[in-house]
MOPAC internal coordinates of N, CA, C and O (Angstrom, degrees):
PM7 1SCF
backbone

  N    0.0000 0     0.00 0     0.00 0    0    0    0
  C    1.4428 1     0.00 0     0.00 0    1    0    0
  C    1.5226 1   108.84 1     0.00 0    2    1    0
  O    1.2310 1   115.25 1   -41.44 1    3    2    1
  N    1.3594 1   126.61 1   138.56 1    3    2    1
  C    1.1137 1   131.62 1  -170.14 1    5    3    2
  C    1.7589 1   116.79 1   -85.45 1    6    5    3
  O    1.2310 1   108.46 1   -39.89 1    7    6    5
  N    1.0065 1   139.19 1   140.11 1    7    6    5
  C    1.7351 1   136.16 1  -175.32 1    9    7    6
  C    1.6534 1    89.37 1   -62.19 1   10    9    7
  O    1.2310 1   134.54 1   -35.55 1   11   10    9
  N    1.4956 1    89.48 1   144.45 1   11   10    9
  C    1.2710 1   111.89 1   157.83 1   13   11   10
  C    1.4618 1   111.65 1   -95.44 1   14   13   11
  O    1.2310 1   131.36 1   -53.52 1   15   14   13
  N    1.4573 1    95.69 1   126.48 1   15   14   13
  C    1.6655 1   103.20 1  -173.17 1   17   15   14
  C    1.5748 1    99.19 1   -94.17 1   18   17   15
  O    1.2310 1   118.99 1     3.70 1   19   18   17
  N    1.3746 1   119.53 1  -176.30 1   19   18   17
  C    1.1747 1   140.80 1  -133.68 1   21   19   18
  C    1.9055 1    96.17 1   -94.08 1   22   21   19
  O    1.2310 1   119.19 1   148.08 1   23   22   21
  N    1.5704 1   119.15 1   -31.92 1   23   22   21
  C    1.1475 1   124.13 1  -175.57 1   25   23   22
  C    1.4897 1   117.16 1   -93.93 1   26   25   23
  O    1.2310 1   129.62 1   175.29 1   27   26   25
  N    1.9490 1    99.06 1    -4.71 1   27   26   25
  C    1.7071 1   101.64 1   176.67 1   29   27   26
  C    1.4368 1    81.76 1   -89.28 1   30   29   27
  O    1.2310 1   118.85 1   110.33 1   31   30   29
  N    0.9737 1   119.80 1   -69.67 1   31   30   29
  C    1.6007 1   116.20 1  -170.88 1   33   31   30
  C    1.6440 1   129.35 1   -14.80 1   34   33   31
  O    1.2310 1   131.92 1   127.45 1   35   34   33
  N    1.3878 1    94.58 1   -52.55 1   35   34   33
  C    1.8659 1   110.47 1   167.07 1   37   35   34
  C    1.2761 1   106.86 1   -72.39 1   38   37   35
  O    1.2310 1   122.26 1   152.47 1   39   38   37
  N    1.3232 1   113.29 1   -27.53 1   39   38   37
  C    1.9361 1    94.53 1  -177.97 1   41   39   38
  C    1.5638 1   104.02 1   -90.70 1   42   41   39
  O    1.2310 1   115.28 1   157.40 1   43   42   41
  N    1.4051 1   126.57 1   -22.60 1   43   42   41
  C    1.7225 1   117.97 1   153.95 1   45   43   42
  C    1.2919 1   110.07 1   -49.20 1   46   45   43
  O    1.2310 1   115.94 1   141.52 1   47   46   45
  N    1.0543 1   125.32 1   -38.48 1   47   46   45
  C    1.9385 1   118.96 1  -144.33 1   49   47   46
  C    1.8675 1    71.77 1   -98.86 1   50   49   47
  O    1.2310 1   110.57 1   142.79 1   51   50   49
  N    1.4993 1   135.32 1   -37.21 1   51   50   49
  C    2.0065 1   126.10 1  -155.85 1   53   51   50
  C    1.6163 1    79.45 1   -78.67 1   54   53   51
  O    1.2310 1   107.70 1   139.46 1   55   54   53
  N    1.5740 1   140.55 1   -40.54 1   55   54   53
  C    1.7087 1   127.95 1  -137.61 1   57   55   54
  C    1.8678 1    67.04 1   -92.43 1   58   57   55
  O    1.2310 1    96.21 1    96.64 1   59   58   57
  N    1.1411 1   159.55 1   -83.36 1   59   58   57
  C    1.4529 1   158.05 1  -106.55 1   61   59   58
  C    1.1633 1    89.47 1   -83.73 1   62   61   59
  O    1.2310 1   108.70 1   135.79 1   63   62   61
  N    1.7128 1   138.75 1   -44.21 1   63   62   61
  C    1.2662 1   133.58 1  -173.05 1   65   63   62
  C    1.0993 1   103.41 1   -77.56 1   66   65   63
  O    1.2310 1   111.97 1   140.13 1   67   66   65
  N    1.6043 1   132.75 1   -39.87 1   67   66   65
  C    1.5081 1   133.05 1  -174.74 1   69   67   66
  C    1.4767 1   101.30 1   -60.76 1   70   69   67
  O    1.2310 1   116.88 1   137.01 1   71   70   69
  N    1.5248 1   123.55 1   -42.99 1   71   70   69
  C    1.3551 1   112.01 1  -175.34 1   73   71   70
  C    1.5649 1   134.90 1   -72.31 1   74   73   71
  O    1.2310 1   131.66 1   142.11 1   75   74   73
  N    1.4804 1    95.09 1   -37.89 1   75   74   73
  C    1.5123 1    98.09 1   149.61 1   77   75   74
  C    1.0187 1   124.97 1   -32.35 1   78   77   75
  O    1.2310 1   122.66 1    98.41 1   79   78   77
  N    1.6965 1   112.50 1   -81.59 1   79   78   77
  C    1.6841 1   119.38 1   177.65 1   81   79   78
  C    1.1541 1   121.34 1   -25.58 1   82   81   79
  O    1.2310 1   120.32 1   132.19 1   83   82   81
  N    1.7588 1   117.00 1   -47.81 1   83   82   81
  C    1.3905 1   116.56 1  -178.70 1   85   83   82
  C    1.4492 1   122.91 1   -99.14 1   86   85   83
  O    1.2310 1   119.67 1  -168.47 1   87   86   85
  N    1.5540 1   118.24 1    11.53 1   87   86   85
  C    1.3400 1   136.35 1   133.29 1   89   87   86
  C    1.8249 1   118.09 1   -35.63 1   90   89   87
  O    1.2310 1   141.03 1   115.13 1   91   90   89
  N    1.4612 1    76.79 1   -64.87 1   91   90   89
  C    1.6723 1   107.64 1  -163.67 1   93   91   90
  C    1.4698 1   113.40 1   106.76 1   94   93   91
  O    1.2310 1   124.26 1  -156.06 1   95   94   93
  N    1.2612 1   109.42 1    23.94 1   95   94   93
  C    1.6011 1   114.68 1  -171.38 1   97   95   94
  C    1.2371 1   117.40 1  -115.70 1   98   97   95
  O    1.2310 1   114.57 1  -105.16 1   99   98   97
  N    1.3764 1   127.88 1    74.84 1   99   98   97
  C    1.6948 1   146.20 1  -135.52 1  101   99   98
  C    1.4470 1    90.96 1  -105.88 1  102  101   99
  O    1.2310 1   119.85 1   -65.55 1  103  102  101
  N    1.3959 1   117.89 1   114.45 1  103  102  101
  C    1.3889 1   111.00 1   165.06 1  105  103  102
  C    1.4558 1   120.45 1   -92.05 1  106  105  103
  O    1.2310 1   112.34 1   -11.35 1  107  106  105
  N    0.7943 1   132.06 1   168.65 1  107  106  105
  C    1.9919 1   132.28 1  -178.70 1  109  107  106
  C    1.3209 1    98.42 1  -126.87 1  110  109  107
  O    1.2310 1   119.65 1   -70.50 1  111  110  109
  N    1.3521 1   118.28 1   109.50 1  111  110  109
  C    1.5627 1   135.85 1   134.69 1  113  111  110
  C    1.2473 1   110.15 1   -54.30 1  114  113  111
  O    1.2310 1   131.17 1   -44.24 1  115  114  113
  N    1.5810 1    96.04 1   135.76 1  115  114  113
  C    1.8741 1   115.74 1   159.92 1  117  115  114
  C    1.5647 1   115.02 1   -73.40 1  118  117  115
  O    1.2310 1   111.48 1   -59.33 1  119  118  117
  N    0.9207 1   133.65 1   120.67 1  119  118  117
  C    1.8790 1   101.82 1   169.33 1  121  119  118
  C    1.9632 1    82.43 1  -162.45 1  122  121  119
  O    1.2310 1   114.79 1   -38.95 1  123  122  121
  N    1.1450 1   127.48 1   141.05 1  123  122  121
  C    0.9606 1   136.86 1  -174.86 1  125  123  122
  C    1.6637 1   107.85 1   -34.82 1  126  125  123
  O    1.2310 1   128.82 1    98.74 1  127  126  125
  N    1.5618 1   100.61 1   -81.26 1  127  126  125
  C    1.6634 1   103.11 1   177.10 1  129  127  126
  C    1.4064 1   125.37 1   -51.86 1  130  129  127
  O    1.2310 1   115.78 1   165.74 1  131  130  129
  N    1.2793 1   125.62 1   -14.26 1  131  130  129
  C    1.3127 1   117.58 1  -157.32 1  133  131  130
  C    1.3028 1   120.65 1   -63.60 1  134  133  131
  O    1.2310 1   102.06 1   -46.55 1  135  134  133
  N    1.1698 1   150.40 1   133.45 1  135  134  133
  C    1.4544 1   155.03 1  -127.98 1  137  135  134
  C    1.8781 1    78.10 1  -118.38 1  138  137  135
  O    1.2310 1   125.96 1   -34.35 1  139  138  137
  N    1.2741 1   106.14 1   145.65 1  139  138  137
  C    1.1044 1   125.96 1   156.32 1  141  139  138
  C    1.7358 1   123.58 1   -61.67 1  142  141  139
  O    1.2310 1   120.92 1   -77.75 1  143  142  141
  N    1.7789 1   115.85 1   102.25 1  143  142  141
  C    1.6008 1   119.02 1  -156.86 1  145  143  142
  C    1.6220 1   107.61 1   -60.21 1  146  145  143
  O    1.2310 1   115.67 1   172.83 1  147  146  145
  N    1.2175 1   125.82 1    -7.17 1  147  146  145
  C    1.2652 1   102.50 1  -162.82 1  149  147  146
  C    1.9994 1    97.82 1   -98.74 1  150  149  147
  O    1.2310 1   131.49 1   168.80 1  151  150  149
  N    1.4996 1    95.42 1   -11.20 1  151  150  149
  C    1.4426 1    85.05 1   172.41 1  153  151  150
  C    1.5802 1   124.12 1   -97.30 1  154  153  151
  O    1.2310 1   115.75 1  -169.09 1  155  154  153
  N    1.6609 1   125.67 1    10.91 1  155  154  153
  C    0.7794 1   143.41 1   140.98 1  157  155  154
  C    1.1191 1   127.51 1   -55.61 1  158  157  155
  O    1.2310 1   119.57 1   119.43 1  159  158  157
  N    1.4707 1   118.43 1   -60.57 1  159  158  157
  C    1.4867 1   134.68 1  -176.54 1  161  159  158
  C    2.1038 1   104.90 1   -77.17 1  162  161  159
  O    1.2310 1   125.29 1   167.96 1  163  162  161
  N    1.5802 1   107.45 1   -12.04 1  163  162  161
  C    1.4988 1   108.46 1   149.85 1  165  163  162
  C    1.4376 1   125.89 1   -83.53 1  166  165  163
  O    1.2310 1   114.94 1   163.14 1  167  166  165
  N    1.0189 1   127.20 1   -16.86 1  167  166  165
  C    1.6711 1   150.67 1   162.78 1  169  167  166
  C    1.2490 1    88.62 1   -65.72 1  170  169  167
  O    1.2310 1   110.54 1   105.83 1  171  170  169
  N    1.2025 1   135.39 1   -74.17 1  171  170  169
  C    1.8585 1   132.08 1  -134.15 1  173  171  170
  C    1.9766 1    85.15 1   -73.76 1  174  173  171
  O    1.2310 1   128.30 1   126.76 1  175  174  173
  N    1.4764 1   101.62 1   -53.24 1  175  174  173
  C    1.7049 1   103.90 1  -170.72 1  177  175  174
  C    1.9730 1   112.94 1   -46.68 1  178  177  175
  O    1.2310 1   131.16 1   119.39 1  179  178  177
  N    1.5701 1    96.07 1   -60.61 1  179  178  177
  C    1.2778 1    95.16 1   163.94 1  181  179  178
  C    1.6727 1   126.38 1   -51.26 1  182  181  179
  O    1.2310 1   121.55 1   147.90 1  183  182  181
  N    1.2543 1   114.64 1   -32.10 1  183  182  181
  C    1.4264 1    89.78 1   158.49 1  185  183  182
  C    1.3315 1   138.33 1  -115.47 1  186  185  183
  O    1.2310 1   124.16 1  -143.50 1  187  186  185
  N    1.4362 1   109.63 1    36.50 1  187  186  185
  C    1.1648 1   133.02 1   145.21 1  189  187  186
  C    1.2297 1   135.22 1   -54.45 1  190  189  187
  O    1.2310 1   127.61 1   146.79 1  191  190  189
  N    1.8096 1   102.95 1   -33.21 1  191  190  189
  C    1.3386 1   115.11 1  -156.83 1  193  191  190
  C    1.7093 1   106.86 1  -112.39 1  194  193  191
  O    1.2310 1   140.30 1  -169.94 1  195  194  193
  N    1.8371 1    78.22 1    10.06 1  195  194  193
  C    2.0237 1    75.12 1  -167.53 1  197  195  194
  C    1.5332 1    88.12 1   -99.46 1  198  197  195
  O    1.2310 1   119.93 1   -32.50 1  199  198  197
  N    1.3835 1   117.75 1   147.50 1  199  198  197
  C    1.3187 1   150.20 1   172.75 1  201  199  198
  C    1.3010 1   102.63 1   -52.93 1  202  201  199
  O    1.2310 1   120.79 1   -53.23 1  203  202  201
  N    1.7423 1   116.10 1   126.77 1  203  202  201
  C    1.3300 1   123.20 1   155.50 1  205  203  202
  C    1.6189 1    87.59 1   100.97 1  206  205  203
  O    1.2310 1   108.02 1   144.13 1  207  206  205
  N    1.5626 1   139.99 1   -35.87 1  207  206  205
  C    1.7080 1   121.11 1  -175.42 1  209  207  206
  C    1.5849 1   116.24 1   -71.92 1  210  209  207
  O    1.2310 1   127.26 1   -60.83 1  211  210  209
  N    1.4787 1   103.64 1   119.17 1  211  210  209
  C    1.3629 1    99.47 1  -156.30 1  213  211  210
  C    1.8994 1    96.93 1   -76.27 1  214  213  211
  O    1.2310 1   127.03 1    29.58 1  215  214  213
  N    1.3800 1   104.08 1  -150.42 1  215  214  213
  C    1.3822 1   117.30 1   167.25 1  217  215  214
  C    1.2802 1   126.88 1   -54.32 1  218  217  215
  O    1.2310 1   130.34 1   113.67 1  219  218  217
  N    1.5293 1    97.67 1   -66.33 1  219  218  217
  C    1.5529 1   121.88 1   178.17 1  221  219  218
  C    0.7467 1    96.64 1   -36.05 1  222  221  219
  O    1.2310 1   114.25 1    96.00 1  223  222  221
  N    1.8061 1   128.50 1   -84.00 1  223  222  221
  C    1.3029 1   152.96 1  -153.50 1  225  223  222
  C    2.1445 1    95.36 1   -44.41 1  226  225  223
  O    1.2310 1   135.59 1   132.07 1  227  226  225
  N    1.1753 1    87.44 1   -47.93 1  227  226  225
  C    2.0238 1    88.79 1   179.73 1  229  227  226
  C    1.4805 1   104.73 1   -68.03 1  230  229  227
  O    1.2310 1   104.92 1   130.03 1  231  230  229
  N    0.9501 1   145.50 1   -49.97 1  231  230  229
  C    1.3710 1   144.94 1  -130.67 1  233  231  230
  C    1.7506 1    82.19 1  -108.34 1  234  233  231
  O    1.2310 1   116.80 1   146.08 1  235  234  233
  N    1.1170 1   123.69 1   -33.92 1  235  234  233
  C    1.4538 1   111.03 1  -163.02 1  237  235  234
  C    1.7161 1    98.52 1   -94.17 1  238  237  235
  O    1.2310 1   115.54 1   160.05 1  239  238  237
  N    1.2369 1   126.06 1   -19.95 1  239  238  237
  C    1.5867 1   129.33 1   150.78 1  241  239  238
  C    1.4782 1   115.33 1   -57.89 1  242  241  239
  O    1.2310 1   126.72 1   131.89 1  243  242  241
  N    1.5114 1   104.67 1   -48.11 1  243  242  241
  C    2.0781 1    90.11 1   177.62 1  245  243  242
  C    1.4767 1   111.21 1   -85.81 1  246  245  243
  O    1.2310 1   110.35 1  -174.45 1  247  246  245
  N    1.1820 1   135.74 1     5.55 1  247  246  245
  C    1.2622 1   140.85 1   132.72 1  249  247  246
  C    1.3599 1   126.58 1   -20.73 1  250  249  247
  O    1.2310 1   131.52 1    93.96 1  251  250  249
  N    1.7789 1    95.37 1   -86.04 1  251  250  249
  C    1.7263 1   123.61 1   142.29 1  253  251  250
  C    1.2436 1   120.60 1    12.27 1  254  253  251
  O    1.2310 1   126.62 1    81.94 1  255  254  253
  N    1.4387 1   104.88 1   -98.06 1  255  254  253
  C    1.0738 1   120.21 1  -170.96 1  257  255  254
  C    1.6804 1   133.50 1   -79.59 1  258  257  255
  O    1.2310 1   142.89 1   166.53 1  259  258  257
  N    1.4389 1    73.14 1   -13.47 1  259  258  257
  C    1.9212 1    84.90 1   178.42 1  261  259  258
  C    1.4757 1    99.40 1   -80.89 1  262  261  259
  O    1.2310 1   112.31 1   133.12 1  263  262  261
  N    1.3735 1   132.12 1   -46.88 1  263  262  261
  C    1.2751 1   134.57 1  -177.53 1  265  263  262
  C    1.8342 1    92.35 1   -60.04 1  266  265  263
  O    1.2310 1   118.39 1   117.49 1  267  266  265
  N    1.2798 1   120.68 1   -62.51 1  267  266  265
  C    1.4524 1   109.74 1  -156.26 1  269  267  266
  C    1.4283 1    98.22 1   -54.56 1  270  269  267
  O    1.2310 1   109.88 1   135.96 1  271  270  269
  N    1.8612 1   136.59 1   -44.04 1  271  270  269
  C    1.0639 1   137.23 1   179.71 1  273  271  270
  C    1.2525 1   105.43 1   -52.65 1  274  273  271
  O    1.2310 1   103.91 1   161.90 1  275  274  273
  N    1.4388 1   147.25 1   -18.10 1  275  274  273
  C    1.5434 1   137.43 1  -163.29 1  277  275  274
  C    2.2402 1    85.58 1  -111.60 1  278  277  275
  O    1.2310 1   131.63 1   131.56 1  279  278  277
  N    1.0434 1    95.16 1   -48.44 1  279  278  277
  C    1.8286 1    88.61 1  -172.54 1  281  279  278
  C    1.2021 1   126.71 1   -98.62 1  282  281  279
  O    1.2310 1   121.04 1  -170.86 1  283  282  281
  N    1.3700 1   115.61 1     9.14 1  283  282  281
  C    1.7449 1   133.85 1   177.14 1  285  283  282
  C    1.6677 1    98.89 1    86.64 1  286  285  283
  O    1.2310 1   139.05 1   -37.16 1  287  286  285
  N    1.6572 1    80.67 1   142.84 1  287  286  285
  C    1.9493 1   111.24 1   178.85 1  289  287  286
  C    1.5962 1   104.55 1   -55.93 1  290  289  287
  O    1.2310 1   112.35 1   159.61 1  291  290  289
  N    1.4327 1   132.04 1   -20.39 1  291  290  289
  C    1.1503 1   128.73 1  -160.49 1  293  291  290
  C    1.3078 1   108.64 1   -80.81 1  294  293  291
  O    1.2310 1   122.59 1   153.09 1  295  294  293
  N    1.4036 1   112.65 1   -26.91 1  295  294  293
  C    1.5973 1   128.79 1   177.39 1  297  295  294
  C    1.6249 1   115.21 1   -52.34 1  298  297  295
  O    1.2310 1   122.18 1   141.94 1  299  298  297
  N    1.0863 1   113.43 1   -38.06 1  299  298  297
  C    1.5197 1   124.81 1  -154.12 1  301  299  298
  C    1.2987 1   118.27 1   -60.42 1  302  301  299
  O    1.2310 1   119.03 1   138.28 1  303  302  301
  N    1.5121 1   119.46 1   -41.72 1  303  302  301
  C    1.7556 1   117.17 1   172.74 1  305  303  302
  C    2.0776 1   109.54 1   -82.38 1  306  305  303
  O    1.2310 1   131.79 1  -161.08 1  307  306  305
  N    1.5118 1    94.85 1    18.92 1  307  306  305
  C    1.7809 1    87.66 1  -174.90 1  309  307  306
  C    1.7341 1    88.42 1   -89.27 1  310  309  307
  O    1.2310 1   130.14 1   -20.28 1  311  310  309
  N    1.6189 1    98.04 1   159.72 1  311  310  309
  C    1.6084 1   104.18 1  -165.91 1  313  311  310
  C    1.6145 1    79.88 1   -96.37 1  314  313  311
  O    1.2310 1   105.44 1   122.00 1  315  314  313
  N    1.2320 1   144.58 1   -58.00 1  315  314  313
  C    1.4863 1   111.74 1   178.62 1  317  315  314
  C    1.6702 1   130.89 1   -54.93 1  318  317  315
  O    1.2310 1   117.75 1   159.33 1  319  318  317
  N    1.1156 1   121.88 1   -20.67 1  319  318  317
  C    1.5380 1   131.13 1   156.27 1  321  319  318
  C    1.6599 1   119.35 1   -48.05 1  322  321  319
  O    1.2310 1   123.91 1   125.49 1  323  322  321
  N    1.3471 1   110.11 1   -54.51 1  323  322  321
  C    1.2600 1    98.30 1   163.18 1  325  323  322
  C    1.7396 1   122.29 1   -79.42 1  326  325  323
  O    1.2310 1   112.66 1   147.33 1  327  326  325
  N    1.2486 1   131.47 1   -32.67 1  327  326  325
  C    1.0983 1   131.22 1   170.83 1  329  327  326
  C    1.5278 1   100.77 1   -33.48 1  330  329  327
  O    1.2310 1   120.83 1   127.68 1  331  330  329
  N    1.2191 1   116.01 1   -52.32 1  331  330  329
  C    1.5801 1   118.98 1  -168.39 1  333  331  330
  C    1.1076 1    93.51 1   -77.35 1  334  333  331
  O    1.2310 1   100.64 1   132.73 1  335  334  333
  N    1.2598 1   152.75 1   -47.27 1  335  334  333
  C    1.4204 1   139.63 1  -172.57 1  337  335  334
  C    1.1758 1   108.89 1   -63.45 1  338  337  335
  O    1.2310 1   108.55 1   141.68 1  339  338  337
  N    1.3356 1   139.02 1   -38.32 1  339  338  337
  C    1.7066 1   123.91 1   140.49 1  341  339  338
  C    0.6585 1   151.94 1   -28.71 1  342  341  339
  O    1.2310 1   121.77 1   134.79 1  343  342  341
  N    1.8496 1   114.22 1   -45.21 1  343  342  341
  C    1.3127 1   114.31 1   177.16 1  345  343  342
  C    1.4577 1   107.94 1   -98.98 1  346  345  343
  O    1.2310 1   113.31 1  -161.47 1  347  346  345
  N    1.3321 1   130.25 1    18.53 1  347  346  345
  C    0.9341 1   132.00 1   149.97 1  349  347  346
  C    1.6006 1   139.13 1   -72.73 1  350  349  347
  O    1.2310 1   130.71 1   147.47 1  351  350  349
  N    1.6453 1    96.95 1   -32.53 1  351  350  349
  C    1.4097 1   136.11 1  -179.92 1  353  351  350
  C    1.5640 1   117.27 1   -79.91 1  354  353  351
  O    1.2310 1   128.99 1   142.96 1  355  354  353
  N    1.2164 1   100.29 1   -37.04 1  355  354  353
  C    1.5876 1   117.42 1   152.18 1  357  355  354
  C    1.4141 1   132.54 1   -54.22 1  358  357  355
  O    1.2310 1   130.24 1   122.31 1  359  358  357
  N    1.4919 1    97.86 1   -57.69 1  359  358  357
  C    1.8492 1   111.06 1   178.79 1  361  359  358
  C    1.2014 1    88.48 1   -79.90 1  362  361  359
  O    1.2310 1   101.78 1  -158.83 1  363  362  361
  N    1.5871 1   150.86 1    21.17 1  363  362  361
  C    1.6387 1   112.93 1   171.46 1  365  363  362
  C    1.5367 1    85.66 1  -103.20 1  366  365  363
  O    1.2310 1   121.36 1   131.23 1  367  366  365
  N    1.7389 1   115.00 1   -48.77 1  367  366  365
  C    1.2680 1   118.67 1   179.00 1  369  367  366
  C    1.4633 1   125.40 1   -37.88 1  370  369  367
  O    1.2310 1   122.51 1   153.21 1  371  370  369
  N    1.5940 1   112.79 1   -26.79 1  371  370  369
  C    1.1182 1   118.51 1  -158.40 1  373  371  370
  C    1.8196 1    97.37 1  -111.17 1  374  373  371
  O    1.2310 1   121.48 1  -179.07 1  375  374  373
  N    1.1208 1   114.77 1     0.93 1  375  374  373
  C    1.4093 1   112.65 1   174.44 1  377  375  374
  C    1.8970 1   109.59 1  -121.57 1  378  377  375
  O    1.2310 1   127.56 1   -41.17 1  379  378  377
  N    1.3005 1   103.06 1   138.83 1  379  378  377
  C    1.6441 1   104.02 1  -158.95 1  381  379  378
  C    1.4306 1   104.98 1   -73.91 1  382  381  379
  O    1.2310 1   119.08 1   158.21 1  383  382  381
  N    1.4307 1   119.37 1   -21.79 1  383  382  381
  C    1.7486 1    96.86 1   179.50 1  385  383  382
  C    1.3603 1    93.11 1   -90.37 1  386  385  383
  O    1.2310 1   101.77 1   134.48 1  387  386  385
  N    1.6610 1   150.88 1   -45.52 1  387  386  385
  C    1.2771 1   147.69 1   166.12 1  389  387  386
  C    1.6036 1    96.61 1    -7.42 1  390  389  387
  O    1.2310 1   136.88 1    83.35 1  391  390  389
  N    1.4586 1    84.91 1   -96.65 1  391  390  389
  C    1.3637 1    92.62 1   178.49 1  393  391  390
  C    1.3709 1   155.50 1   -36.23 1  394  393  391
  O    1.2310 1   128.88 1   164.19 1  395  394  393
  N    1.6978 1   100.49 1   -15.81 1  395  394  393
  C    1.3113 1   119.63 1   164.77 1  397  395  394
  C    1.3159 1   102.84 1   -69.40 1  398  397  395
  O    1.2310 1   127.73 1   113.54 1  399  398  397
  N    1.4746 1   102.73 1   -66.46 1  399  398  397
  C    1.7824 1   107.23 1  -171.93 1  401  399  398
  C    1.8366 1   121.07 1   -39.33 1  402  401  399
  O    1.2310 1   129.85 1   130.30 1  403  402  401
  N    1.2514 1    98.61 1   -49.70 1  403  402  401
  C    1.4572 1   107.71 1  -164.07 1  405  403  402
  C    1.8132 1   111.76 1   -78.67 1  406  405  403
  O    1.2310 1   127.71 1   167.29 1  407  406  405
  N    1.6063 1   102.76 1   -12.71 1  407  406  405
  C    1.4753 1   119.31 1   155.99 1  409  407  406
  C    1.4738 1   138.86 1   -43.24 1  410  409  407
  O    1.2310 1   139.46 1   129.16 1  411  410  409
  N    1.9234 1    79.86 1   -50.84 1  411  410  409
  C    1.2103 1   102.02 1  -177.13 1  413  411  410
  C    1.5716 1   131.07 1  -102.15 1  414  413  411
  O    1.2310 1   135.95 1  -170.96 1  415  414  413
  N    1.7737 1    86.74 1     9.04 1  415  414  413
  C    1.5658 1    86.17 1   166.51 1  417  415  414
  C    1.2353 1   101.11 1  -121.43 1  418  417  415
  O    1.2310 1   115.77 1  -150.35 1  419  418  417
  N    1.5125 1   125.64 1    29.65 1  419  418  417
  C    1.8204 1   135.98 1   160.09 1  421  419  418
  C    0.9673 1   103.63 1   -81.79 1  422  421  419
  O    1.2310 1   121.63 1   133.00 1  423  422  421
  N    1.4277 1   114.48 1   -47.00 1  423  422  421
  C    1.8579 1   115.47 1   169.19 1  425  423  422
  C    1.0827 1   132.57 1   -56.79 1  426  425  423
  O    1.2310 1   122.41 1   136.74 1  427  426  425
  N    1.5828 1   112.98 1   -43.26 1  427  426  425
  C    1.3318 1   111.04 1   174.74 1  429  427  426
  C    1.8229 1   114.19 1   -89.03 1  430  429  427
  O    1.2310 1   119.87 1   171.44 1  431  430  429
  N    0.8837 1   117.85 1    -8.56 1  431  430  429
  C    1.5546 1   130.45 1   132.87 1  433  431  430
  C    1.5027 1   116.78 1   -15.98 1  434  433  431
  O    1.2310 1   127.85 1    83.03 1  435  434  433
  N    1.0975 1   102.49 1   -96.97 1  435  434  433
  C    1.5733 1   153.82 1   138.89 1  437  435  434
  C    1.9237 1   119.62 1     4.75 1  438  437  435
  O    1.2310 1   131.51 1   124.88 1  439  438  437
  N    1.5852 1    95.38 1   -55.12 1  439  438  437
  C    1.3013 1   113.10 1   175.84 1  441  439  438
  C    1.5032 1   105.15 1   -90.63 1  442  441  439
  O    1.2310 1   118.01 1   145.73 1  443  442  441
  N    1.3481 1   121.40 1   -34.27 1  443  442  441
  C    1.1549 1   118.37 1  -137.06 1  445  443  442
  C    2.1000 1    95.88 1  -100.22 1  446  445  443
  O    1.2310 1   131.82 1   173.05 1  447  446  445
  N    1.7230 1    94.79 1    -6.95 1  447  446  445
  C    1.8037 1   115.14 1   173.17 1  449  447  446
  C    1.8491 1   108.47 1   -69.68 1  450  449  447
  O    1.2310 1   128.51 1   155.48 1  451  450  449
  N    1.3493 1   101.21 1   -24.52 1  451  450  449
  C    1.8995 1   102.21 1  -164.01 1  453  451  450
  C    1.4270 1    91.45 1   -80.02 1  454  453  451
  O    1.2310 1   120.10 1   180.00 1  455  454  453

């Protein structure tokens, strides 16, 4: 069996949080910084609904924030923090159930902006 490196690892821990979400079964972590999720997931809607943000641009924000919600808000302006939020955003795009999942919460994103 091959090691799981450090960017499969985050895309287990991004597909388990994505599935929840699209459960509807949102758990709440304690952790000092953690921003309260529903005003995140009002951020992601609002910019869902703004004109001209494509997919990417969505899918690579709930990336974002789902990682900063699992590793603390303080992370977010570090230039290796986002590097990883890329290549995370990449391997979901680039893997077919990833990519299913994180599709389908662009839509309901998406739907949930009108």
């Amino acid at each position: 069996m091959d090691p799981i490196s450090q960017v499969d690892q985050l895309a287990l821990i991004l597909r388990q949080r994505i599935l929840e979400q699209s459960k509807g079964r949102v758990t709440k972590r304690k952790t000092p910084d953690s921003e309260p999720r529903t005003s995140w997931v009002a951020g992601l809607r609002a910019m869902a609904a703004t004109e001209g943000v494509d997919d990417h641009q969505l899918r690579r924000t709930l990336v974002q924030n789902i990682l900063a919600d699992q590793f603390g808000h303080g992370l977010v302006n570090e230039t290796k923090f986002q590097q990883v939020v890329e290549r995370v955003t990449e391997a979901l795009e680039a893997d077919k159930a990833g990519s299913t999942l994180i599709d389908r919460c662009v839509v309901e994103l998406r739907g949930g902006a009108r």
